[in-house]
C-alpha positions as YAML, in Angstrom:
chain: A
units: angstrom
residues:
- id: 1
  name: UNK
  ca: [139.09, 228.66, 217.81]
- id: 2
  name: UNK
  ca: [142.23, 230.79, 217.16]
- id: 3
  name: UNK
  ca: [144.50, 228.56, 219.12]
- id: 4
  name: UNK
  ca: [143.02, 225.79, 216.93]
- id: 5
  name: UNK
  ca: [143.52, 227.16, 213.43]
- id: 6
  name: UNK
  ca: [147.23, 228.68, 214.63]
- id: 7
  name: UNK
  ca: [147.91, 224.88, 215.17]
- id: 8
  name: UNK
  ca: [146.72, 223.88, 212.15]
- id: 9
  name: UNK
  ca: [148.55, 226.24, 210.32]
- id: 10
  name: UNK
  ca: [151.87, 225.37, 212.35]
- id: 11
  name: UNK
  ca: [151.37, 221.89, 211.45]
- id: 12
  name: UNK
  ca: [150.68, 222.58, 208.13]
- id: 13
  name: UNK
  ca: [154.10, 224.69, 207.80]
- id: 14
  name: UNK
  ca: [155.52, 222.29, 209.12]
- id: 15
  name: UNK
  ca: [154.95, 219.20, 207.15]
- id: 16
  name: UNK
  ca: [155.31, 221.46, 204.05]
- id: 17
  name: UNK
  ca: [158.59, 222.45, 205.39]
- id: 18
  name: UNK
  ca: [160.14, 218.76, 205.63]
- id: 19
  name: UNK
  ca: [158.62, 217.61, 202.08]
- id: 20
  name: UNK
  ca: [160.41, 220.23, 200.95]
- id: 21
  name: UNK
  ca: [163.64, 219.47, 202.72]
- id: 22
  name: UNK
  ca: [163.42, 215.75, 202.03]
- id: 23
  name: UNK
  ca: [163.00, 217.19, 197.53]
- id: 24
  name: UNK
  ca: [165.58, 218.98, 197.93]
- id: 25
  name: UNK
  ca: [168.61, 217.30, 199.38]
- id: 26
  name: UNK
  ca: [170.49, 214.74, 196.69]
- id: 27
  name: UNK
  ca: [171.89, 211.70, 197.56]
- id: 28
  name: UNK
  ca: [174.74, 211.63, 199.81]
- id: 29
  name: UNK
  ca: [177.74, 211.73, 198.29]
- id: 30
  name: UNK
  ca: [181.43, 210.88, 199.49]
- id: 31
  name: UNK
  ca: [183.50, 213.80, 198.86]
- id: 32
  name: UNK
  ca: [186.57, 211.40, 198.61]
- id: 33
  name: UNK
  ca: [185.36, 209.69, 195.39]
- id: 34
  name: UNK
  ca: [185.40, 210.30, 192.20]
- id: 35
  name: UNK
  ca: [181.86, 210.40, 190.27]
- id: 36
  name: UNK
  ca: [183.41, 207.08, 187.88]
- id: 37
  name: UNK
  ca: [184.76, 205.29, 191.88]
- id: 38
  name: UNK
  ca: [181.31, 206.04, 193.06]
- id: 39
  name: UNK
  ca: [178.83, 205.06, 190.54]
- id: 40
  name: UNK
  ca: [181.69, 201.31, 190.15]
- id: 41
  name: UNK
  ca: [180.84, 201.32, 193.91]
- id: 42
  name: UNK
  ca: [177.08, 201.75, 193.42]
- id: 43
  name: UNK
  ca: [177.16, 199.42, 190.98]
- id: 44
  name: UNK
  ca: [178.87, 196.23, 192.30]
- id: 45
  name: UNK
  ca: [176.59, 193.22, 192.37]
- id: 46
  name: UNK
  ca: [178.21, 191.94, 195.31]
- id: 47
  name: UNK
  ca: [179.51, 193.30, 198.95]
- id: 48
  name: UNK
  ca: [182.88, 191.61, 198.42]
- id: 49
  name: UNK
  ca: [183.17, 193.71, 194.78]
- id: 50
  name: UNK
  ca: [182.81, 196.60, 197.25]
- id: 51
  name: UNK
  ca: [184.83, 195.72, 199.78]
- id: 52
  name: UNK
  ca: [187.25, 195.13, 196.91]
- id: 53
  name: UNK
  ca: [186.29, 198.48, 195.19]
- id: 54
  name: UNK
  ca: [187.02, 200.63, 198.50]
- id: 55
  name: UNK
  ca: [190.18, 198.59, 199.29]
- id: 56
  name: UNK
  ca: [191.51, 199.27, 195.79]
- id: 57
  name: UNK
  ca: [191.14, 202.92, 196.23]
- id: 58
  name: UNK
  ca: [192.50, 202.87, 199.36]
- id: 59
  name: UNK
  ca: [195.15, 201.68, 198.43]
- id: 60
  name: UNK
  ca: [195.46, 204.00, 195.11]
- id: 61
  name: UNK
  ca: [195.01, 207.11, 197.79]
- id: 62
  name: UNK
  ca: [198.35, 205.76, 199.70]
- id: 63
  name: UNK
  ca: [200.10, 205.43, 196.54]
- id: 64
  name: UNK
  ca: [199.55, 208.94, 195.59]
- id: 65
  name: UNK
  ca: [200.09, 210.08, 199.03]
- id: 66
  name: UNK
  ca: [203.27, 208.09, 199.01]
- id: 67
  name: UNK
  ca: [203.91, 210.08, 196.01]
- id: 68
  name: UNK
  ca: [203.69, 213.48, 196.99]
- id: 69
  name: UNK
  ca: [205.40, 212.80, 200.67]
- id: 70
  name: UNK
  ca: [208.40, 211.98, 198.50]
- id: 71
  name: UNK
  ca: [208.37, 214.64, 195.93]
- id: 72
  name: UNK
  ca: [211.10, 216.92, 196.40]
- id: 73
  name: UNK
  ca: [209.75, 219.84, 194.62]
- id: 74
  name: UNK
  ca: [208.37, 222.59, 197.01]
- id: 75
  name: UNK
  ca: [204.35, 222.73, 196.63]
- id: 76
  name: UNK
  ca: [201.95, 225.13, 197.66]
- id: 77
  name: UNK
  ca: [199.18, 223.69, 199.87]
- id: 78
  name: UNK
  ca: [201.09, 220.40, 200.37]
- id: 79
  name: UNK
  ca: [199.91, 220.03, 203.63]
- id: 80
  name: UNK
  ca: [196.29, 219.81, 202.37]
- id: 81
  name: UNK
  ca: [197.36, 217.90, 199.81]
- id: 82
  name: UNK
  ca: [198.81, 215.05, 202.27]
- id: 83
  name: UNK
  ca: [195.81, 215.87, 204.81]
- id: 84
  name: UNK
  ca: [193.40, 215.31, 201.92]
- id: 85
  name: UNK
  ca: [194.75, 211.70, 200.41]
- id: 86
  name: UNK
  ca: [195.01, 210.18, 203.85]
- id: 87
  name: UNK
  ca: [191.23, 211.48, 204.64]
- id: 88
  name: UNK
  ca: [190.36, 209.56, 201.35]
- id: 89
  name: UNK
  ca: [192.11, 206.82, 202.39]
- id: 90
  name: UNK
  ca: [190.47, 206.61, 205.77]
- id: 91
  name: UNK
  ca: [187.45, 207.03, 204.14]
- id: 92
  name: UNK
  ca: [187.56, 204.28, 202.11]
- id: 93
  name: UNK
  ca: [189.05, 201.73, 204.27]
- id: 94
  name: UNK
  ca: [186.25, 202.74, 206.89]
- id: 95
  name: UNK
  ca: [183.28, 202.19, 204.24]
- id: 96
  name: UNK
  ca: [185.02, 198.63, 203.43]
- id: 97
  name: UNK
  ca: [185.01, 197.76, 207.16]
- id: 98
  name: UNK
  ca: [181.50, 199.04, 207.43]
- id: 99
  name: UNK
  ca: [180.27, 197.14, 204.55]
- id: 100
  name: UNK
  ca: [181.97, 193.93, 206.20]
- id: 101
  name: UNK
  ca: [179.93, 194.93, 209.24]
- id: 102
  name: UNK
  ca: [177.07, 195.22, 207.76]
- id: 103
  name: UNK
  ca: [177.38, 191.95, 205.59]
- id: 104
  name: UNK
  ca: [177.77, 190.31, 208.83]
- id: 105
  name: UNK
  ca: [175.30, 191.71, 210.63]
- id: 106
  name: UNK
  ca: [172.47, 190.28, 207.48]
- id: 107
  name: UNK
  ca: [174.38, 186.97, 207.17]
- id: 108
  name: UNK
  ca: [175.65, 187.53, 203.96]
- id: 109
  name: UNK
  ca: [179.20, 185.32, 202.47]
- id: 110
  name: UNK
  ca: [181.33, 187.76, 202.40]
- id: 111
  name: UNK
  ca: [184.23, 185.68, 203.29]
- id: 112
  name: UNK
  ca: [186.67, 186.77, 200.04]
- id: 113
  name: UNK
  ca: [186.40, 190.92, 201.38]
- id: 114
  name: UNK
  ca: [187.51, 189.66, 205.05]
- id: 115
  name: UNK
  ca: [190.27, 188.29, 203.70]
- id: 116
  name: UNK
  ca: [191.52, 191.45, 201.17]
- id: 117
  name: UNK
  ca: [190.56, 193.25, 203.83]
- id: 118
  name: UNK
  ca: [193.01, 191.54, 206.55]
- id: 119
  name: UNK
  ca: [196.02, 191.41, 203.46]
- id: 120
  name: UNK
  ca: [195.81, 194.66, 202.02]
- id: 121
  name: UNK
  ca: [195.06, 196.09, 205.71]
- id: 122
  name: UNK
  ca: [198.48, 194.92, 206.70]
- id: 123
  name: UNK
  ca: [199.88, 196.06, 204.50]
- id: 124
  name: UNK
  ca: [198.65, 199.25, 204.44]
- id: 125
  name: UNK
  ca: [199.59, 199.19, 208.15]
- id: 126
  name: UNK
  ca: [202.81, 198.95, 207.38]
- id: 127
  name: UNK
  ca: [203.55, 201.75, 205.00]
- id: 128
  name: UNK
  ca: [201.43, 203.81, 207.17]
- id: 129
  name: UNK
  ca: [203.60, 203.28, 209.81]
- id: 130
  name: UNK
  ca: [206.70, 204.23, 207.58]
- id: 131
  name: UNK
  ca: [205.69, 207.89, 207.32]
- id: 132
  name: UNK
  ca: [205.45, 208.49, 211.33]
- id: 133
  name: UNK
  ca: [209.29, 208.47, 210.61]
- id: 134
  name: UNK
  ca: [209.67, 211.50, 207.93]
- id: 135
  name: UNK
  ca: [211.02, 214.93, 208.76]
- id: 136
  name: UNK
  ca: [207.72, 216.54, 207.67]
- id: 137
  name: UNK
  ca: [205.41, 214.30, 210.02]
- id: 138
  name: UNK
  ca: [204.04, 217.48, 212.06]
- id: 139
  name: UNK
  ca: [202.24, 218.61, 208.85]
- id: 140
  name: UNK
  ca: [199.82, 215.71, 209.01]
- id: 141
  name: UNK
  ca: [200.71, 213.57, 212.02]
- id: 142
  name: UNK
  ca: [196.96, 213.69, 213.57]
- id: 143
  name: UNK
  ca: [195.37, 212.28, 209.87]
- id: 144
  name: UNK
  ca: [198.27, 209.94, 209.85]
- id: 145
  name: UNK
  ca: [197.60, 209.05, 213.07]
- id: 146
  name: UNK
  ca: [193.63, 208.33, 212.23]
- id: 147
  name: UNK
  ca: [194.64, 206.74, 209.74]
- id: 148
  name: UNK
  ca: [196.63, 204.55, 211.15]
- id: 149
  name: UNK
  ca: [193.86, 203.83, 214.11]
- id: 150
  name: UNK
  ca: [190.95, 203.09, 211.48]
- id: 151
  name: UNK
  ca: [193.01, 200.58, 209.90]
- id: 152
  name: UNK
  ca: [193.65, 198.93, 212.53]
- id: 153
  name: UNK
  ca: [190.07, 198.53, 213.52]
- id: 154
  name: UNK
  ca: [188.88, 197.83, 210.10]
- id: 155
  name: UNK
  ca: [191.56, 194.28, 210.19]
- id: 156
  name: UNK
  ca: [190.37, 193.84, 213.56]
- id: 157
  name: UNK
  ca: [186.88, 194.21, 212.88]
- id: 158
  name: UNK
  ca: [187.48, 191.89, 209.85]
- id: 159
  name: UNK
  ca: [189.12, 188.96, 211.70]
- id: 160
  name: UNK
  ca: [186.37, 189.84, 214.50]
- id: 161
  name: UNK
  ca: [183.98, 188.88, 211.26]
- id: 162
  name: UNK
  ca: [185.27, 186.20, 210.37]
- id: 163
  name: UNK
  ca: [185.13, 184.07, 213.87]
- id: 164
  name: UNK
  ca: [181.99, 184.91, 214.01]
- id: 165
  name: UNK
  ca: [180.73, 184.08, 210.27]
- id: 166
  name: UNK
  ca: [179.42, 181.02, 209.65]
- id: 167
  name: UNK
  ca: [181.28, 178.04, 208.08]
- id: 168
  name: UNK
  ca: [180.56, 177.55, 204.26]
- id: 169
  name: UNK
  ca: [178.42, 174.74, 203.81]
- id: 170
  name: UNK
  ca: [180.20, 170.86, 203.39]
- id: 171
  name: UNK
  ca: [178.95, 168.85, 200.38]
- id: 172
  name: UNK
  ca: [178.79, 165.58, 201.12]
- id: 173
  name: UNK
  ca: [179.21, 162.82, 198.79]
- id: 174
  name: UNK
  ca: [175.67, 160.64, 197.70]
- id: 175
  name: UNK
  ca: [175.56, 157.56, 198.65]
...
C-alpha cells in the first residue's frame, strides 16, 4: 500500500511539476531581433513577406557589421561587437532558409522568397567573402566563417527548392 501511494504521489509531483514548467516559460524569442523585427516577422501574412523580412535584416546586420569593420576609431568590445552582427546575420539568413524549407515541405508558393533568397544570398556571399581579407580577420574569423557556410546552404537549399517546387499553374485560353 505504501509503494502504491509513494507512486501516486511521484506521479502527482510530477505532472504538477511540468504544468508548471510549460506556465512558466514565454515564447521563444530570437535574441538577434529586435521586439518591432519580431512582432513584423510574426505578423507577415505570407512566408515570402518573411523570407523577405529575415533577408532584409540580414542584410541590415552586414551593413552595420560592414560599418564597424571599417571604423577606424579604437572600440572597446569590438570583437563582440563584430561576433554579435554576424551571429544576427546568420541567424536570420538561417530562419529565411528554414522558412523556405518548411514552405516546401507543406506545398506552399513560395516561389518570390527562393528567388530574394538566391539574389540577396549572392550577394551577401560576396561581401562576406571580402572580410576573410582584413588585417583584423582573427578576431572573428570562425563567425565569419559560419557565416559564410550558412549562406551558402541557405542559396543552395533555395535553388534545391525550387527544382523541386511545383510549376505554377498554366491558364489556358476557353475555347
Amino acid at each position: 500500500m505504501r509503494a502504491y501511494i509513494a507512486i501516486c504521489v511521484l506521479v502527482l509531483a510530477t505532472s504538477l511539476f511540468g504544468a508548471m514548467e510549460a506556465q512558466a516559460a514565454p515564447p521563444q524569442k530570437r535574441d538577434y531581433l529586435s521586439e518591432e523585427e519580431a512582432d513584423k516577422i510574426r505578423d507577415a501574412e505570407t512566408l515570402d513577406l518573411r523570407v523577405k523580412l529575415f533577408l532584409s535584416y540580414a542584410a541590415d546586420r552586414l551593413k552595420k557589421f560592414q560599418y564597424e569593420e571599417e571604423r577606424t576609431l579604437p572600440q572597446a568590445r569590438r570583437s563582440e561587437t563584430l561576433n554579435g552582427l554576424l551571429n544576427g546575420y546568420s541567424g536570420c539568413v538561417d530562419d529565411a532558409g528554414d522558412i523556405i524549407s518548411l514552405a516546401i515541405e507543406k506545398q506552399k508558393d513560395i516561389r518570390a522568397g527562393i528567388k530574394e533568397m538566391q539574389t540577396d544570398g549572392k550577394q551577401f556571399l560576396e561581401t562576406l567573402h571580402k572580410f576573410e581579407k582584413n588585417k583584423d580577420v582573427d578576431s572573428y574569423k570562425e563567425t565569419l566563417d559560419d557565416a559564410i557556410e550558412g549562406t551558402e546552404d541557405a542559396v543552395q537549399d533555395a535553388e534545391k527548392a525550387e527544382k523541386e517546387m511545383s510549376p505554377p499553374p498554366v491558364r489556358r485560353p476557353q475555347s
